[in-house]
DOKOL-465419 format. One record per residue: x, y, z of N, C-alpha, C, CB in turn; residue in three letters; chain. Coordinates in Angstrom, 3 decimals. Glycine has a CB too. Example, Ala and Ser with C-alpha at 12.3 -4.5 7.8 and 13.67 -1.06 7.14 Angstrom:
{{13.190, -5.690, 7.800}, {12.300, -4.500, 7.800}, {13.200, -3.300, 7.800}, {11.308, -4.473, 9.046}, 'Ala', 'A'}
{{12.850, -2.250, 7.080}, {13.670, -1.060, 7.140}, {12.900, 0.030, 7.870}, {14.084, -0.598, 5.725}, 'Ser', 'A'}
//
This chain:
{{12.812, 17.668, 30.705}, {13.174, 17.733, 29.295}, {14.386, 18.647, 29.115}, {11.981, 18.233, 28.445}, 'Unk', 'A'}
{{14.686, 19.721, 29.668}, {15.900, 20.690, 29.410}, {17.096, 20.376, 30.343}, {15.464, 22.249, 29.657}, 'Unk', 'A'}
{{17.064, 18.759, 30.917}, {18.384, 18.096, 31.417}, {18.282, 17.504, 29.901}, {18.431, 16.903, 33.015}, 'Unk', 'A'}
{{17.313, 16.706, 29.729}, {17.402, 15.772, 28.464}, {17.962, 16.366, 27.463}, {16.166, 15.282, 27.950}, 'Unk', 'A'}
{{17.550, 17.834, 27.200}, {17.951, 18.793, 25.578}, {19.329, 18.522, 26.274}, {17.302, 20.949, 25.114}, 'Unk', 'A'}
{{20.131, 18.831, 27.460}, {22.014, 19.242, 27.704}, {22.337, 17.833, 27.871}, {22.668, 20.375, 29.374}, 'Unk', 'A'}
{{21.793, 16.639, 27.442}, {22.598, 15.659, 27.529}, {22.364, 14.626, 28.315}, {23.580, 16.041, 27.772}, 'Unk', 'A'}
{{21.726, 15.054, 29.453}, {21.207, 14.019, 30.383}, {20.152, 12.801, 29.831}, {20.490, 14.827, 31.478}, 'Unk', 'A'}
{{21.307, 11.726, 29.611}, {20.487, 10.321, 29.176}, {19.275, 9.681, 30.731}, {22.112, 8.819, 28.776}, 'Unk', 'A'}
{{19.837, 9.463, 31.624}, {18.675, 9.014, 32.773}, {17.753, 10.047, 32.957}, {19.253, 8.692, 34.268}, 'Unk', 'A'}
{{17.880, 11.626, 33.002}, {16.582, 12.267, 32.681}, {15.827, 12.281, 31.666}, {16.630, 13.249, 32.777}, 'Unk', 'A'}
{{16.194, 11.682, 30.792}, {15.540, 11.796, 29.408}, {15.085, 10.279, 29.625}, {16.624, 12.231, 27.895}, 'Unk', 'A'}
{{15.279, 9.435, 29.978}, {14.506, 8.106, 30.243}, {13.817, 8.368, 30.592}, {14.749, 7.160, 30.857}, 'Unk', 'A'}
{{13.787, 9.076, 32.582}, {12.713, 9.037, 33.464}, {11.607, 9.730, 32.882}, {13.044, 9.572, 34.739}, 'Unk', 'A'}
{{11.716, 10.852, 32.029}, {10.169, 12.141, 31.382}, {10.213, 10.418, 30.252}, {10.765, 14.839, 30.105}, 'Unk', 'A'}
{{10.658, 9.616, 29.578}, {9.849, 9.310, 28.831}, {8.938, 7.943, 29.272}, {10.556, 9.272, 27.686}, 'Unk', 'A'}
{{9.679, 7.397, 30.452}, {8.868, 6.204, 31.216}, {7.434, 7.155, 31.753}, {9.979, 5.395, 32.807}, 'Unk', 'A'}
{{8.215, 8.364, 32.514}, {6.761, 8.979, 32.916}, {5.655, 9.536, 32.433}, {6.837, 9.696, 33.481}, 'Unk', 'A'}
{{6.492, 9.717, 31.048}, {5.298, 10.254, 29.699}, {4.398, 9.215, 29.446}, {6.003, 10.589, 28.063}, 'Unk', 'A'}
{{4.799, 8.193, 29.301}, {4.061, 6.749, 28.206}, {2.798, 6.657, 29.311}, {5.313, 4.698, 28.011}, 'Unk', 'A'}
{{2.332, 6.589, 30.656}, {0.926, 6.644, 30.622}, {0.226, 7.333, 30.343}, {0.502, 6.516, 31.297}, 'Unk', 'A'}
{{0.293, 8.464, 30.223}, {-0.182, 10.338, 29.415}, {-0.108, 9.776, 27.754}, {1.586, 12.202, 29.778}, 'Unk', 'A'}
{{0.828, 9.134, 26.992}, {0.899, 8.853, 26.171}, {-0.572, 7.874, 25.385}, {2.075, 8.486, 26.411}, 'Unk', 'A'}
{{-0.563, 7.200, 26.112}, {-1.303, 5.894, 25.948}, {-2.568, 6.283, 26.374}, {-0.752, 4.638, 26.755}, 'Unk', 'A'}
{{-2.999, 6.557, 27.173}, {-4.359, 7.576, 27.536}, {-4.630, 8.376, 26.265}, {-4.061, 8.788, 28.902}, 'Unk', 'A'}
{{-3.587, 9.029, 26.187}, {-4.246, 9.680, 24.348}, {-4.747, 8.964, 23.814}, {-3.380, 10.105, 23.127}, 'Unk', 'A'}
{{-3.975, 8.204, 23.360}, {-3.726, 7.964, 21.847}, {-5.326, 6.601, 22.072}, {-1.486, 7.186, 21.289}, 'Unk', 'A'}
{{-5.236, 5.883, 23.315}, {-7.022, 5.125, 23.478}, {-7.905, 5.725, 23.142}, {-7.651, 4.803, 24.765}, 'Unk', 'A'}
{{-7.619, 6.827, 23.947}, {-8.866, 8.033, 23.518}, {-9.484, 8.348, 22.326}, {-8.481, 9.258, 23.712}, 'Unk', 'A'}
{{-8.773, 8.283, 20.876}, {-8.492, 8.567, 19.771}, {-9.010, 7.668, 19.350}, {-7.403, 8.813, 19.432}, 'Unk', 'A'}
{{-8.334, 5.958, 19.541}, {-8.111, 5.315, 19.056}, {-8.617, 3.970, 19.171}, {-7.288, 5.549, 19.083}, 'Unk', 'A'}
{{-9.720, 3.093, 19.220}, {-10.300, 2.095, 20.197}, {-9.623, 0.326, 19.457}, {-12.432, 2.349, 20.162}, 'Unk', 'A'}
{{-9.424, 0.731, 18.430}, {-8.025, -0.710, 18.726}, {-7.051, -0.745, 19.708}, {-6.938, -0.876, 17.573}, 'Unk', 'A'}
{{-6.726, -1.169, 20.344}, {-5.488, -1.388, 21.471}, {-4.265, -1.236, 20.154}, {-5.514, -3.348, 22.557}, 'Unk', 'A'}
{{-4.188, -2.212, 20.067}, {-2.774, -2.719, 18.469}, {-2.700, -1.087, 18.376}, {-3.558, -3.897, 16.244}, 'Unk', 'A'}
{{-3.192, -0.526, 17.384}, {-3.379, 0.732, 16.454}, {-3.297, 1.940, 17.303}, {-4.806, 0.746, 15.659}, 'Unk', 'A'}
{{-3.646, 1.941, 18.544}, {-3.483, 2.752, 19.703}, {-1.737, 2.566, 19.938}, {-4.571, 2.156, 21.077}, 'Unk', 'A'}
{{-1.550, 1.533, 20.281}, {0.062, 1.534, 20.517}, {0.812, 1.871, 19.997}, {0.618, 0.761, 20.618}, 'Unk', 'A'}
{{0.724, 1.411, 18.641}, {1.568, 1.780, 17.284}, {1.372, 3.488, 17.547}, {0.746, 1.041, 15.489}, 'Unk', 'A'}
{{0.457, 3.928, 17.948}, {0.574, 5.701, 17.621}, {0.996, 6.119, 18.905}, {-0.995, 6.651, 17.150}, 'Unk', 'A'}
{{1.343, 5.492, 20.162}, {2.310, 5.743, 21.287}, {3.826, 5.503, 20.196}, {2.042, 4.406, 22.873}, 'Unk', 'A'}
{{4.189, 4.336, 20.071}, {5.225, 4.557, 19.291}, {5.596, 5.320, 18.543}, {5.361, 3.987, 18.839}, 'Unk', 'A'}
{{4.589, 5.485, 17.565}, {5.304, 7.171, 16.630}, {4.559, 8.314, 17.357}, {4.777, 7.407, 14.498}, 'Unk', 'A'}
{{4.422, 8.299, 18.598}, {4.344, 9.667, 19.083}, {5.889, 9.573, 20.146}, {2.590, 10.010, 20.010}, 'Unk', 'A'}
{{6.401, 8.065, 20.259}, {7.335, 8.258, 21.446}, {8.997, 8.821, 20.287}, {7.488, 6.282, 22.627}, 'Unk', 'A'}
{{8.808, 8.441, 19.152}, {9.689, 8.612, 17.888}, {9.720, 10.253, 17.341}, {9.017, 7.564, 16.626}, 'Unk', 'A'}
{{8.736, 10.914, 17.358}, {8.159, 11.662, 16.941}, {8.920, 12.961, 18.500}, {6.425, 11.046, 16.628}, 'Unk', 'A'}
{{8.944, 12.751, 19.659}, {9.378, 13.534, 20.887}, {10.748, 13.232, 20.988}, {8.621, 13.188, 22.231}, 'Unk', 'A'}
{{11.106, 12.063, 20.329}, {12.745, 11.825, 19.897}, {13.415, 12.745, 19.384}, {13.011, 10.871, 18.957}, 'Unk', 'A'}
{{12.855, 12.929, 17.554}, {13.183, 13.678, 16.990}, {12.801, 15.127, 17.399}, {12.922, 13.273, 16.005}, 'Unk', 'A'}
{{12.138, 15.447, 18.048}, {11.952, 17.121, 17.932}, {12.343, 17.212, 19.335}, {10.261, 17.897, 17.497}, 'Unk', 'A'}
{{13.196, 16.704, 20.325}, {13.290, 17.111, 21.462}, {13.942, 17.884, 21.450}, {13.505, 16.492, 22.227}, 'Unk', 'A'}
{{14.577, 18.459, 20.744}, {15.162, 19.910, 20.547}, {14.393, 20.917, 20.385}, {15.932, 20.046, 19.528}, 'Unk', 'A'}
{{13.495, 20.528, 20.058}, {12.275, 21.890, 19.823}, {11.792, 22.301, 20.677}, {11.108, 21.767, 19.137}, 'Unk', 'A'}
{{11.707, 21.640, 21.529}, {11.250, 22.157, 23.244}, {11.544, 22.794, 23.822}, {11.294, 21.660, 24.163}, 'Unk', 'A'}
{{10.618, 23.869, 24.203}, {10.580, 25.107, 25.162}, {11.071, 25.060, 26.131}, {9.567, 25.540, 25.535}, 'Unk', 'A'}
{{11.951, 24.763, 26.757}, {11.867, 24.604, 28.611}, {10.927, 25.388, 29.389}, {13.249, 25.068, 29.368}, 'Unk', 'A'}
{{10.836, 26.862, 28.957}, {10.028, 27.549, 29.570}, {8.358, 27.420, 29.483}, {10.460, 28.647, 29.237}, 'Unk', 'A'}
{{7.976, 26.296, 28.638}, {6.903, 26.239, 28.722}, {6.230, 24.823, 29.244}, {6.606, 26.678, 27.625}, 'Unk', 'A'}
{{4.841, 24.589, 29.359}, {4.556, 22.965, 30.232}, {4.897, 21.688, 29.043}, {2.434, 22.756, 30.835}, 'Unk', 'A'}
{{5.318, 21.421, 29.580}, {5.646, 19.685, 28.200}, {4.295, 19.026, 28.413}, {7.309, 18.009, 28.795}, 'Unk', 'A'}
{{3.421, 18.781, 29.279}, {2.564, 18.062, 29.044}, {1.435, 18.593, 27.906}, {2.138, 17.780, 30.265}, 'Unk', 'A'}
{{1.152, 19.579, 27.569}, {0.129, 19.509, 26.269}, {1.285, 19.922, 25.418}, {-1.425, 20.629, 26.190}, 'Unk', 'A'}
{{2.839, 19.761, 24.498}, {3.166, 19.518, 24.130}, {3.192, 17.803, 24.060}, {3.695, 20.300, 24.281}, 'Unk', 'A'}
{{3.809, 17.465, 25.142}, {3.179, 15.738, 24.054}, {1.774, 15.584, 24.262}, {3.889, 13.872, 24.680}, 'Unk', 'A'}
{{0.934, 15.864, 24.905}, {-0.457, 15.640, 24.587}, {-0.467, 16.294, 23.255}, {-1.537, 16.238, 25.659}, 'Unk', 'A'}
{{-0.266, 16.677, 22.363}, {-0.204, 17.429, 21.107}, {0.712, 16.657, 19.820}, {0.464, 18.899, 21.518}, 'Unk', 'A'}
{{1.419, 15.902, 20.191}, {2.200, 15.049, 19.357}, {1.725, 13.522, 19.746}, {3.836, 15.336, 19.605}, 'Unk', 'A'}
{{1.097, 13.323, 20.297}, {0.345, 12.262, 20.558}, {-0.650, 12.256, 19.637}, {-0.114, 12.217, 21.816}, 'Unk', 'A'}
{{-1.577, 13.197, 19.654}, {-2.573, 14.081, 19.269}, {-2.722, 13.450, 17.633}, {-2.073, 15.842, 19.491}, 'Unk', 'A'}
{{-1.485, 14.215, 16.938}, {-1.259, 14.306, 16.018}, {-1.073, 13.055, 15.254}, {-0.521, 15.034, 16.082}, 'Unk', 'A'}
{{-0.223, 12.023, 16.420}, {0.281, 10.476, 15.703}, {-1.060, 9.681, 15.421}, {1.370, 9.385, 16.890}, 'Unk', 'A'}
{{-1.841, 9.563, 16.682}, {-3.136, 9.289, 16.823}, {-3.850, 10.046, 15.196}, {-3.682, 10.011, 18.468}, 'Unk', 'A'}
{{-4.201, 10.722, 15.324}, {-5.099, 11.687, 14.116}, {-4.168, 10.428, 12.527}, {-4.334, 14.403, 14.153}, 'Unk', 'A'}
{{-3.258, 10.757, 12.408}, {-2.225, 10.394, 11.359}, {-2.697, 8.751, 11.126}, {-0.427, 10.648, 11.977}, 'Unk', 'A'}
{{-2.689, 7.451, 12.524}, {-2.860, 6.903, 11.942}, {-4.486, 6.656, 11.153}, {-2.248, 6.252, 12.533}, 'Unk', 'A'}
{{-5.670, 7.245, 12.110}, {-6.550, 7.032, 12.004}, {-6.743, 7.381, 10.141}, {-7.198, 7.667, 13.154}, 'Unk', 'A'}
{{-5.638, 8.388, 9.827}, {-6.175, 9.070, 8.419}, {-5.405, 7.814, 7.219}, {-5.388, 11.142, 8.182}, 'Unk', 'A'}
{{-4.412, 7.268, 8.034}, {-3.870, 6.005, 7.305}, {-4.407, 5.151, 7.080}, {-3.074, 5.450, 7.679}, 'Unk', 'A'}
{{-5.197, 4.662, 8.051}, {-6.214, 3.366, 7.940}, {-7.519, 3.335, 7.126}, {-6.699, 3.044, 9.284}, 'Unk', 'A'}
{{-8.266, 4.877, 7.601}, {-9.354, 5.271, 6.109}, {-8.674, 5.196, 5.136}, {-10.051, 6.743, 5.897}, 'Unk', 'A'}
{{-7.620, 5.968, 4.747}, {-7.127, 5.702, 2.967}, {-7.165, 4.316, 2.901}, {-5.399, 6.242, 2.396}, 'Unk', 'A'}
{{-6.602, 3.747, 3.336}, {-6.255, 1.944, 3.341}, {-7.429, 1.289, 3.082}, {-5.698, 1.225, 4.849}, 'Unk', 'A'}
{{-8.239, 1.792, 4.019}, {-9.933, 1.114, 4.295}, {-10.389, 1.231, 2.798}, {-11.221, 2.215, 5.558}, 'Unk', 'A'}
{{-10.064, 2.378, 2.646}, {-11.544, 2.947, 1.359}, {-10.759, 2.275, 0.113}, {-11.890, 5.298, 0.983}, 'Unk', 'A'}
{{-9.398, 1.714, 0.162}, {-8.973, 1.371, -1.103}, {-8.809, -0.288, -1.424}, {-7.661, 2.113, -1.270}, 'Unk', 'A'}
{{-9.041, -0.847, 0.164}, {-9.093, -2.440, 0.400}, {-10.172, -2.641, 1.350}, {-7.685, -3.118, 1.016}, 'Unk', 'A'}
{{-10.505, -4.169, 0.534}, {-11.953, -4.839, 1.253}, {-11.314, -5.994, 1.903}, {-13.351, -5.411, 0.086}, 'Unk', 'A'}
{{-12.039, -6.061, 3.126}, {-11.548, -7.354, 3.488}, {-11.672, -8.877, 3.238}, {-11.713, -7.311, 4.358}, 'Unk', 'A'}
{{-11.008, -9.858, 2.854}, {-11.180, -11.018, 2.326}, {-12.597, -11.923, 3.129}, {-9.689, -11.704, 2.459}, 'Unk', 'A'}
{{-12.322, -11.443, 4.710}, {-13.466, -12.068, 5.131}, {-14.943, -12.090, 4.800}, {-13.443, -11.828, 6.072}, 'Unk', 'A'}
{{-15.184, -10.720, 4.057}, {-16.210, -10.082, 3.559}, {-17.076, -11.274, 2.442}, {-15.563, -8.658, 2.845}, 'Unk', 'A'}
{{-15.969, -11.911, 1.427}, {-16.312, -12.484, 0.620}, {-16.179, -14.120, 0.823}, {-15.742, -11.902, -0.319}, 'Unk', 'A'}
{{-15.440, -14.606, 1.572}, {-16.021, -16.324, 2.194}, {-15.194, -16.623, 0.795}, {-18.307, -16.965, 2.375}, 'Unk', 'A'}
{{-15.337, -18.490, 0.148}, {-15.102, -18.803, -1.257}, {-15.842, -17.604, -2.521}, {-15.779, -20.408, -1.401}, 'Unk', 'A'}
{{-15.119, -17.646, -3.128}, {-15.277, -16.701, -4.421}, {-15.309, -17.143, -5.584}, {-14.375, -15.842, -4.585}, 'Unk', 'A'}
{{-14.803, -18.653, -5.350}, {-14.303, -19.846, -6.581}, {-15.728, -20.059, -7.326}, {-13.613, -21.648, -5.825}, 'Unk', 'A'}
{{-16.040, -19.961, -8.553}, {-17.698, -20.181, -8.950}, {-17.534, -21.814, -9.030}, {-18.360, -19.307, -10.732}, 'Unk', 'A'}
{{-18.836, -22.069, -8.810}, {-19.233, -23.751, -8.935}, {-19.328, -24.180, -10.433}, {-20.843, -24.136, -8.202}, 'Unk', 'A'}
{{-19.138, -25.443, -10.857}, {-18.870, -25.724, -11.970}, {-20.109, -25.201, -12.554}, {-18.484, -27.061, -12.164}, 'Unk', 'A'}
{{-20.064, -25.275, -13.892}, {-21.275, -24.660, -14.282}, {-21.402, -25.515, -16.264}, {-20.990, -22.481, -14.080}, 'Unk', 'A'}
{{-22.628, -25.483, -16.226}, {-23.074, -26.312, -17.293}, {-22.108, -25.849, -18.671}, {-24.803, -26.074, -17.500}, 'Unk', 'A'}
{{-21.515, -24.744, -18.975}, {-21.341, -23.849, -19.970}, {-19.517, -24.070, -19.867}, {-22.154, -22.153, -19.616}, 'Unk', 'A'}
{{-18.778, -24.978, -19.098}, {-17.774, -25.377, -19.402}, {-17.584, -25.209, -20.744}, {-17.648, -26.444, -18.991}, 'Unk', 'A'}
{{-18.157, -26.057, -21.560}, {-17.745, -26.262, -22.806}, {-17.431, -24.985, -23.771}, {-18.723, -27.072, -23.337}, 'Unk', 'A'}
{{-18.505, -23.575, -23.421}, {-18.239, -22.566, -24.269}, {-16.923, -22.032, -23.705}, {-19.396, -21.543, -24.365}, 'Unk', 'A'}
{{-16.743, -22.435, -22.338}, {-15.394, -21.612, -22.155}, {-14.242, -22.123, -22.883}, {-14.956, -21.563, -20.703}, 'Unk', 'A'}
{{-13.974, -23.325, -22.744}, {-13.226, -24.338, -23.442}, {-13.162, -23.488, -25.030}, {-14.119, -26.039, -23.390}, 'Unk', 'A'}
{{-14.243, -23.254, -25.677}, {-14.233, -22.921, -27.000}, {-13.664, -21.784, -26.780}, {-15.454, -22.907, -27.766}, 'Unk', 'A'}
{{-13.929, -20.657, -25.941}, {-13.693, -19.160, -25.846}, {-11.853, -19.214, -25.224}, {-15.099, -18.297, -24.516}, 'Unk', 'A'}
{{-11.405, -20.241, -24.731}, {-10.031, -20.200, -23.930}, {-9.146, -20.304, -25.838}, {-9.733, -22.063, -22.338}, 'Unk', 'A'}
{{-10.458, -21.834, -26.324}, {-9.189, -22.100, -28.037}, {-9.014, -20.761, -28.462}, {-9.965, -23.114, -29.799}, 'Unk', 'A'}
{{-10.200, -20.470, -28.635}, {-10.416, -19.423, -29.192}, {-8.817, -18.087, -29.336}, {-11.748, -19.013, -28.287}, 'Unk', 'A'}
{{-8.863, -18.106, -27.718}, {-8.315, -16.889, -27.684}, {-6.483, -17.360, -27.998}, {-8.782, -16.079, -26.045}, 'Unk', 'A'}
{{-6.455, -18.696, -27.551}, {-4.872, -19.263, -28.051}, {-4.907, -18.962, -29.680}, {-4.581, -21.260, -27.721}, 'Unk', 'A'}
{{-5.557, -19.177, -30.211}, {-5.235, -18.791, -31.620}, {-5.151, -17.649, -32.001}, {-5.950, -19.194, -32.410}, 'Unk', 'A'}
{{-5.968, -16.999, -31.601}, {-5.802, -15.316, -31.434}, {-4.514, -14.692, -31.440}, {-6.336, -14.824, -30.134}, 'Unk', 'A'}
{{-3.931, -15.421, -30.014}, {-3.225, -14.644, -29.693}, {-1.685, -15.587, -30.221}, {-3.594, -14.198, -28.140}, 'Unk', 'A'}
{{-2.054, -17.052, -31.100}, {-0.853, -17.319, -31.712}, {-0.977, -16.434, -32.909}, {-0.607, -18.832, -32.012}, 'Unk', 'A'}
{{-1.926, -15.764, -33.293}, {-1.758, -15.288, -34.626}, {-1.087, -13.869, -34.717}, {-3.103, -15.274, -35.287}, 'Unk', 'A'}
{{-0.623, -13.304, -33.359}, {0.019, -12.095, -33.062}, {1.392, -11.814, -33.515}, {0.010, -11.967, -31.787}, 'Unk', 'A'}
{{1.707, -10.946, -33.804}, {3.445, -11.098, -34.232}, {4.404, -11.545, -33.456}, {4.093, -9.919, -34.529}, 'Unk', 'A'}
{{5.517, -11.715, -33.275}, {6.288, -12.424, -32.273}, {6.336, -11.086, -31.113}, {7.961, -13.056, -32.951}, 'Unk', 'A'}
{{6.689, -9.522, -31.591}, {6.801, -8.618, -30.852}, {5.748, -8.611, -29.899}, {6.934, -7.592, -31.502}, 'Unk', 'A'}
{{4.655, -8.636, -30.589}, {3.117, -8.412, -29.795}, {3.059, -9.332, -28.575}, {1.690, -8.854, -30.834}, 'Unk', 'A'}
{{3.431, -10.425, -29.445}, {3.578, -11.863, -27.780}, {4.115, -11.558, -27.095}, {4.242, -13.307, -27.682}, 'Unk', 'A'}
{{5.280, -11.065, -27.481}, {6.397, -10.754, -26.317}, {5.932, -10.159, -25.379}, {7.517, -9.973, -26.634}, 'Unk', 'A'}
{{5.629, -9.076, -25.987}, {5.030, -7.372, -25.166}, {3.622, -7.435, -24.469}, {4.727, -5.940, -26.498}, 'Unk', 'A'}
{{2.754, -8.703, -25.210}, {1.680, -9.173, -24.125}, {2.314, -9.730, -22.778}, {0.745, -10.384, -24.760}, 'Unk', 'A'}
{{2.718, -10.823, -23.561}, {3.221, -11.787, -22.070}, {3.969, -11.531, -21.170}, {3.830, -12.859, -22.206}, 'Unk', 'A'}
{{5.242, -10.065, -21.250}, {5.957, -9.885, -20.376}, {4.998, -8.312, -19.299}, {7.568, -9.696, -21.218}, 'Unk', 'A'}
{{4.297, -7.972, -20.255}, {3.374, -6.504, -19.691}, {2.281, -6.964, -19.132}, {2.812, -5.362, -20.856}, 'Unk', 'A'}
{{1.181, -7.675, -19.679}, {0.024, -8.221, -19.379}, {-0.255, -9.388, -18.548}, {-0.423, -8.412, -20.357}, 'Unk', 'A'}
{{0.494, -10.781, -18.858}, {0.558, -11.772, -18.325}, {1.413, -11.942, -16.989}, {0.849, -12.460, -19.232}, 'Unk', 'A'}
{{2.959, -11.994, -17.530}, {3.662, -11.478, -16.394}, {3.538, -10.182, -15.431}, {4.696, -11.410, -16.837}, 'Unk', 'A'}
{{3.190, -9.559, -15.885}, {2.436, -8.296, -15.264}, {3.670, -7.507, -14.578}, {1.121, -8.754, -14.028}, 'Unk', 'A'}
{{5.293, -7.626, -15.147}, {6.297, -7.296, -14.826}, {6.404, -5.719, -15.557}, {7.245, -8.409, -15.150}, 'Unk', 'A'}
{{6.604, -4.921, -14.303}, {7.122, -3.514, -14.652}, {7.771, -3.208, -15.921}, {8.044, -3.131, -13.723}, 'Unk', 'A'}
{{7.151, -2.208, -16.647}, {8.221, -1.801, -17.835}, {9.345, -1.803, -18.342}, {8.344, -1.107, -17.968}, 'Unk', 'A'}
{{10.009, -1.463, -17.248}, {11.744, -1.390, -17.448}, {12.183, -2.649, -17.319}, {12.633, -0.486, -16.339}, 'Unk', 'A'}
{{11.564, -4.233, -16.213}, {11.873, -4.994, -16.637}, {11.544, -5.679, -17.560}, {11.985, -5.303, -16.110}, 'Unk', 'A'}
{{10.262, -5.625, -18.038}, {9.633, -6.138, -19.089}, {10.729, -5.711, -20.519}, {7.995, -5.465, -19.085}, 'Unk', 'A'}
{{10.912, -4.235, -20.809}, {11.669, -3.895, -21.300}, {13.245, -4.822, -21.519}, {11.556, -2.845, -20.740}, 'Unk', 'A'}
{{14.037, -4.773, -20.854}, {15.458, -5.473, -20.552}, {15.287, -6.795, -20.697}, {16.066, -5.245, -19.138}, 'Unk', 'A'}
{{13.953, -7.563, -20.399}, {14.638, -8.706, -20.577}, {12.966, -9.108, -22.062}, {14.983, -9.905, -18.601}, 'Unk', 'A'}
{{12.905, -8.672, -22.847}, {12.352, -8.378, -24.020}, {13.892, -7.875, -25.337}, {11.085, -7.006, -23.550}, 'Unk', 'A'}
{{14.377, -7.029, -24.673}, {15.025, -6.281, -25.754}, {14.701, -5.199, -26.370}, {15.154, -6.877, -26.583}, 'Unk', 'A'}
{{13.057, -4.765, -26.014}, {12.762, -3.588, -27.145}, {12.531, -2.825, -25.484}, {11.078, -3.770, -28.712}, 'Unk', 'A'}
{{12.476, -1.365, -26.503}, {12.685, 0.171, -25.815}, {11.415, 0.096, -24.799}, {12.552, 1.717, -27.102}, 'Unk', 'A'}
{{11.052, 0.695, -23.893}, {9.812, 0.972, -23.181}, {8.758, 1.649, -23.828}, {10.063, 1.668, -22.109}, 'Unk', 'A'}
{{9.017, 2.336, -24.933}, {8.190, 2.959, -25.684}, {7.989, 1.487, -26.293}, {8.695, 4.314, -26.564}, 'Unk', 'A'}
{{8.589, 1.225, -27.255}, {8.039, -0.387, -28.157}, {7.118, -0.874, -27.864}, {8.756, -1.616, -28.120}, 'Unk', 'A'}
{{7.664, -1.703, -26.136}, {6.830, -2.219, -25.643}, {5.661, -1.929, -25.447}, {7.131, -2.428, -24.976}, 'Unk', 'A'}
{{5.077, -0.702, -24.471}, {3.681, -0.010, -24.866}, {3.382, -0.050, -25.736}, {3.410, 1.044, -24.775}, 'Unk', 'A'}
{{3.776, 0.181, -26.882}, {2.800, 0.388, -28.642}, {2.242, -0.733, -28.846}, {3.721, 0.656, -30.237}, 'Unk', 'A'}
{{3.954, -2.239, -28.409}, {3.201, -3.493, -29.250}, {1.808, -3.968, -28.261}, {4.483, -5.066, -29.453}, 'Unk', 'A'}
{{2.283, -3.707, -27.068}, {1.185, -4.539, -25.744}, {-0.423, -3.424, -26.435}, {1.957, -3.932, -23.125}, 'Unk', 'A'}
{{-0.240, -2.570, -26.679}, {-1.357, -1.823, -27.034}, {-2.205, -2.209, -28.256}, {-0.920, -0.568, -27.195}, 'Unk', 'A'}
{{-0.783, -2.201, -29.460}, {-1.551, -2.696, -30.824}, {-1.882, -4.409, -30.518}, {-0.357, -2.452, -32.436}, 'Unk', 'A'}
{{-1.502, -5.418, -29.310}, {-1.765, -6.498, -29.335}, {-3.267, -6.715, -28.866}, {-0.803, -7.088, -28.689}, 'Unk', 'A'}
{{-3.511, -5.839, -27.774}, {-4.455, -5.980, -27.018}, {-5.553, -5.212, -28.210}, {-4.158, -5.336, -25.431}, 'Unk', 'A'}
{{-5.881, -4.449, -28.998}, {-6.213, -3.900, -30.112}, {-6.757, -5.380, -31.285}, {-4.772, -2.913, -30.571}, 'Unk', 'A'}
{{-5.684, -5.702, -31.484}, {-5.967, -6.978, -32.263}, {-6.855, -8.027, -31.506}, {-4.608, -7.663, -32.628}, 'Unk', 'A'}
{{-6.363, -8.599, -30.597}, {-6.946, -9.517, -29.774}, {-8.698, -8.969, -29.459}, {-5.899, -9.603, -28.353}, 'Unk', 'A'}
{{-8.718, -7.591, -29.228}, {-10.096, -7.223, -29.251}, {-11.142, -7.076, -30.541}, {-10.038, -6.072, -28.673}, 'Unk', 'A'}
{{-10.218, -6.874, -31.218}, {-10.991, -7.131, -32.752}, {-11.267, -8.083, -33.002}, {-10.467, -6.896, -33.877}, 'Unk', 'A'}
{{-10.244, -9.530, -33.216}, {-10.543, -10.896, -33.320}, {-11.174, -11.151, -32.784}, {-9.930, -11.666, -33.210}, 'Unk', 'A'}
{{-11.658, -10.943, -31.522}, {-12.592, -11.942, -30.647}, {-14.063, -11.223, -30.255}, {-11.732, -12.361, -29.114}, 'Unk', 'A'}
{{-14.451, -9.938, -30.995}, {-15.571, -9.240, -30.810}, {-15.868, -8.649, -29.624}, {-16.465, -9.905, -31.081}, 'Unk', 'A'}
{{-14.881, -7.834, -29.351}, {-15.187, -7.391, -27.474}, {-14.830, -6.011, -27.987}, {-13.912, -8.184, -25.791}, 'Unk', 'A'}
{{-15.934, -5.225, -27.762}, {-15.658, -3.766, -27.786}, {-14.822, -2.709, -26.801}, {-16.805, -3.339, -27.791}, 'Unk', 'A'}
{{-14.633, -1.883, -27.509}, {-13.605, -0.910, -26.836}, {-13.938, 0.162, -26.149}, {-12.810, -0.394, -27.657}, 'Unk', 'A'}
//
């Protein structure tokens, strides 16, 4: 590594060809996906990139990258719980589509229903539904291609959704 810190490109290859089985031994260890194991050799081999300046010469490099290995490993595992705990997997649920069901018809009434509702809204309110709610397009664009302020928009999408809940008996 302290040919590699003065410049030496083929010593700095050979410590990192000779690192990656030390590497990969970690990060399995850690890690029992293969895929997800690798990926954290990679940002541990990215990770000894950037800080190879930080390196001691005078001290052993091997539990330095056993230690940034360590760390990539730990990192993704803490990536994948957040991820985990905030997404389910699709396989979990098979079709989701409900089977027809006898009560078509009230929906039919409850869909008129709500078209009139929501023709009976002011033109602003439509707007500010359909570009916030329906389109489900970010503020600022919802905004720009509406015409009214980002504040507007919130008030009308608010006082619409307000109305629409009154008309149609759904509590708040």
């Amino acid at each position: 590594m302290a040919a590699a810190q003065a410049g030496d490109a083929a010593a700095y290859d050979r410590l990192l060809r000779a690192a990656l089985p030390l590497l990969r031994a970690v990060a399995r260890r850690r890690i029992a996906n293969a895929a997800e194991a690798e990926d954290a050799v990679q940002d541990a081999l990215l990770t000894i990139h950037t800080l190879r300046h930080s390196y001691d010469p005078a001290r052993p490099i091997r539990p330095w990258l056993v230690a940034i290995c360590e760390r990539r490993a730990i990192d993704r595992l803490r990536r994948h719980g957040r991820r985990g705990a905030r997404e389910t997997p699709l396989e979990d649920f098979g079709e989701t589509l409900p089977a027809p069901s006898a009560n078509q018809g009230e929906e039919r009434v409850a869909s008129a229903e709500l078209r009139a509702a929501v023709a009976e809204l002011s033109q602003a309110q439509r707007t500010a539904l359909g570009l916030a709610k329906l389109e489900d397009l970010p503020l600022a664009e919802a905004s720009a291609r509406s015409g009214m302020s980002v504040g507007a928009l919130k008030v009308a999408t608010h006082r619409a959704m307000k109305v629409l809940r009154r008309r149609l008996g759904v509590e708040e």
